[in-house]
N, C-alpha and C positions, 0 to 999 in steps of 0.2 A: 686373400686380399688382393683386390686389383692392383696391377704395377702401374695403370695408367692414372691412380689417384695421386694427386701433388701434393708433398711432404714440406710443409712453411718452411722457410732458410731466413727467418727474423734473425737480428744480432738479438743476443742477451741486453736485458735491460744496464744499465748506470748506476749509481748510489739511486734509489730513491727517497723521497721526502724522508721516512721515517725511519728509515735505515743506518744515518748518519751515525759514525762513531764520535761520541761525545767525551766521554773518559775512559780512562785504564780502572776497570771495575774494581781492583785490589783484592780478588779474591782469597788471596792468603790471608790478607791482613782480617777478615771476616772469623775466623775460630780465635781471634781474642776474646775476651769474657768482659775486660775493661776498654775494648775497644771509643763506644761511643761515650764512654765519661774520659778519655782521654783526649777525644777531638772535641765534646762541647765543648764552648770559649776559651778554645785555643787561638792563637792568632793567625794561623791559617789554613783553618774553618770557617765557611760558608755553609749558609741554612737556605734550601728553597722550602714552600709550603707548597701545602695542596690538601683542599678540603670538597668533597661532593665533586669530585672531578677535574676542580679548576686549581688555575696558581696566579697569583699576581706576576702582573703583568704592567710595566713603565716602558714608555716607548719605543714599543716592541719588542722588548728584551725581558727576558722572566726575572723576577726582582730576587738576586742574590743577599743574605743578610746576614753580617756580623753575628755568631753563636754568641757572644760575649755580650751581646747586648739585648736578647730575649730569653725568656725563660723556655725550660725543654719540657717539650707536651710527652705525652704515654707514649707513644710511637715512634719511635723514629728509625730511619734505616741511612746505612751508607751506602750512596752511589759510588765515592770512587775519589779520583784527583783528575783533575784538566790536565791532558797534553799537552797543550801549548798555548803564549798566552794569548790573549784574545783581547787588545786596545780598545776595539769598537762593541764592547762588549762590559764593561766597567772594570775593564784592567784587568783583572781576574789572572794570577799569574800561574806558571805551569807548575803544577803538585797542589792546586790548593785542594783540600779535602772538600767534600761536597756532601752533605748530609740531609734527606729529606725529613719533615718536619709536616706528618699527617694531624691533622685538625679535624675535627668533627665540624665545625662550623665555619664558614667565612667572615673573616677577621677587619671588616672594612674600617673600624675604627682603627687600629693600628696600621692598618695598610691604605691611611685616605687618600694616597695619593695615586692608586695601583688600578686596575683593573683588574677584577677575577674573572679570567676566561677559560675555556676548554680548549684540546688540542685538537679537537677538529676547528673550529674556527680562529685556530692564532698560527697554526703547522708551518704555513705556506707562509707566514711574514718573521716567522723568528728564523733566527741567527741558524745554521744549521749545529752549531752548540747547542744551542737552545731545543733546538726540535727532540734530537736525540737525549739532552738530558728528561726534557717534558715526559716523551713517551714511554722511556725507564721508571720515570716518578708513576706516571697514569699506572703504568702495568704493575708495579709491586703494591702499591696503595690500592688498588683493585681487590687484589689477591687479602690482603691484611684484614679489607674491608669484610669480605666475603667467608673467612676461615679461620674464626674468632675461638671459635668450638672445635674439640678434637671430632673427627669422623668415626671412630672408633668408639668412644665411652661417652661422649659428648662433656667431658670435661673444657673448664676454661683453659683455652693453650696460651702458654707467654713466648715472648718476644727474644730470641737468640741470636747468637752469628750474626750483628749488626744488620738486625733485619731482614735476612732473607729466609729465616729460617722459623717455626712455630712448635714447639715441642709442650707433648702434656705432661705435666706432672703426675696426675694420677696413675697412668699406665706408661709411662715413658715413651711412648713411641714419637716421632720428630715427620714434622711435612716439611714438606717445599715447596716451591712457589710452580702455578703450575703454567704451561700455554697449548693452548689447543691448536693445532693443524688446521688448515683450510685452504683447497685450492680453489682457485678462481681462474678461470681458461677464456680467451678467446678464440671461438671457432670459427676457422674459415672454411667456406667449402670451394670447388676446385674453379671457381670462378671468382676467387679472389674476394669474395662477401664476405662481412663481417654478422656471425650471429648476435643479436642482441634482447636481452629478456626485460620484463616488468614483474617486478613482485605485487604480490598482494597487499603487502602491508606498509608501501610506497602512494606515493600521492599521482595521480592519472599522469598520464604523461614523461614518467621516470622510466629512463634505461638504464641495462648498465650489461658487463661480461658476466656468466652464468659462474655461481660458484656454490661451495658445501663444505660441510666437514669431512674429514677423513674419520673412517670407524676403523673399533678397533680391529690390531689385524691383519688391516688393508693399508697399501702401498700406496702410494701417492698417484701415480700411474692410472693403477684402479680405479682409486678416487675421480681422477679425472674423466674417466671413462664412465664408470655409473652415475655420479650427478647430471654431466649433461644428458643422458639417458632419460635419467629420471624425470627429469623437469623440461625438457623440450621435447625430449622423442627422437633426437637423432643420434645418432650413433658415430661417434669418431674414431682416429686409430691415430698413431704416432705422435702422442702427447709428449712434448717438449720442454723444459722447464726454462726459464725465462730470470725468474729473480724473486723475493722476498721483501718484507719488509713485517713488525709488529703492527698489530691493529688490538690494541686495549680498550676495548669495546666490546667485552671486557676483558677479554685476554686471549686472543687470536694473533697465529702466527701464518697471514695472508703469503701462498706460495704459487707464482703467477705461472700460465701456463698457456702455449698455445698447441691447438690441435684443428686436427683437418676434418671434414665429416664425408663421410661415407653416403647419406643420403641428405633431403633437402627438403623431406616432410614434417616442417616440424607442427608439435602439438604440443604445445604448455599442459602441466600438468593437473590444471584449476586449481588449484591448493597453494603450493608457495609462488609460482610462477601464473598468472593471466591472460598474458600476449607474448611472443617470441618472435621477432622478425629480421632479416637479412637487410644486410644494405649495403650496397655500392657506396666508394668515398664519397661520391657524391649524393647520393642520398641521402648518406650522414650527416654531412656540412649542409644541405639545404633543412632535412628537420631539425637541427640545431639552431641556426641561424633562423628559420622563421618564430620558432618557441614551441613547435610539434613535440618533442621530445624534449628533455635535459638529461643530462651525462653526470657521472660521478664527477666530485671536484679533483682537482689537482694532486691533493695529499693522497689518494688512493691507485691502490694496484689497479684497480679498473679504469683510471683515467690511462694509466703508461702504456696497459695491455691494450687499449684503444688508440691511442694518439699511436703507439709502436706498430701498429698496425695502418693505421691511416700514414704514415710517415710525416708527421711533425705536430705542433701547437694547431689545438682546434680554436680557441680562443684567436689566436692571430689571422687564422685561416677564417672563422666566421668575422671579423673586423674589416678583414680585406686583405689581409696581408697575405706576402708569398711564402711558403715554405721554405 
């Protein structure tokens, strides 16, 4: 490997969006058997919902609700207790339990006053409480949704260890909740460009940082090195790790990554990737700002792993504003 290739010196990212710690999970307290018929309508127990993805939502805050005052659906799991209290947030004091409350359906009638939204479109305005309790509810309701049936005998599996756990009766054997690896790298090559891709299955005009799953086996490292291989054509070295965040969509654990390349021929792979192309900050902020291009939103690792790379807000920089 050449000595004259330039090795990125990015800081490591910040808390991102979805990263935020929201509560003390209480993991011990989960091997009780009576656990959640002790916290439903207790006095303090709080109930969020989430049904098809979404959760009520009152101005801007995800609608916490008195256990003692609704009935308890088939599902339910414990997130945990709030660290500290939260004023702007409905008072909500430090230890309250917090118990999710999975629905098959959207409950507009009893929630007429709420919004049922997703956490891609609510991430970026709620409370950073709120982000991180949402993206724990998304990610195990996922999982519940999805792992109804044992893997093994295809028996019905029931509901354990205050939800986070699924065990069959028929054969005894016990799951867990699962999250898949995924790196997502921004490549620079030794002129300081930003590589950027378009997928297939993106609307014209969509960029974003090239990313994959990890297989099994393979190291993160690796990972980063064959995906953008695979899907661009060029070949990087001194992959760096950067920062993380959940992506329950449907249960991805986004681990952000910057590397340098080697060469500067790229070729999309025609199949998940289309177009691949380098840009100077400045040709970034110019296809932005005209409508050439659009970028990942705010809530994801590919907006930080790009803005971290551009050095600052694209948004304030396509506005007008300084860095």
């Amino acid at each position: 490997m050449s000595e004259t290739l330039r090795i990125p010196t990015l800081q490591s990212f910040g808390t991102l969006p979805l990263a935020r710690v929201a509560l003390d999970r209480g993991g011990a307290l989960r091997s009780s058997p009576s656990l959640l018929d002790e916290l439903w309508g207790a006095p303090a127990t709080r109930v969020m919902f989430i049904a098809q993805g979404k959760s009520p939502v009152v101005d801007g805050n995800l609608l916490f609700v008195d256990s003692a005052t609704v009935s308890r659906p088939e599902t339910v799991v414990y997130l945990g207790r709030t660290l500290a209290d939260d004023p702007d947030h409905g008072g909500i004091p430090t230890g309250t339990h917090i118990l999710l409350a999975v629905l098959e359906s959207m409950d507009s009638e009893r929630f007429d006053t709420a919004s049922w939204l997703g956490l891609r479109e609510s991430a970026l305005a709620l409370s950073g409480r709120d982000a991180g309790i949402f993206v724990q509810a998304a990610s195990i309701a996922n999982w519940h949704a999805k792992h109804i049936h044992c893997p093994r005998c295809g028996a019905m599996t029931e509901v354990v260890d205050g939800g986070w756990v699924r065990r069959c009766p028929a054969d005894g054997s016990t799951h867990y909740p699962r999250t898949d690896p995924a790196i997502i790298v921004a490549v620079v090559d030794d002129a300081d460009r930003l590589l950027l891709g378009s997928a297939a299955a993106w609307p014209e005009g969509r960029f974003s940082t090239l990313a994959g799953f990890v297989e099994p086996g393979e190291s993160l490292e690796a990972a980063v090195i064959r995906e953008v291989g695979e899907e661009s054509g060029i070949e990087v070295h001194s992959p760096r790790y950067l920062g993380s965040q959940p992506w329950p969509f449907p249960a991805s654990l986004m681990l952000g990554f910057i590397a340098t390349a080697v060469n500067t021929n790229q070729v999309p792979d025609g199949v998940e990737i289309m177009d691949v192309r380098w840009f100077t900050r400045a040709e970034l902020l110019q296809a932005v700002r005209s409508g050439e291009i659009t970028i990942p939103t705010g809530a994801s690792v590919s907006r930080a792993l790009i803005e971290h790379w551009y050095g600052g807000s694209l948004d304030l920089a396509v506005e007008g504003g300084k860095l």
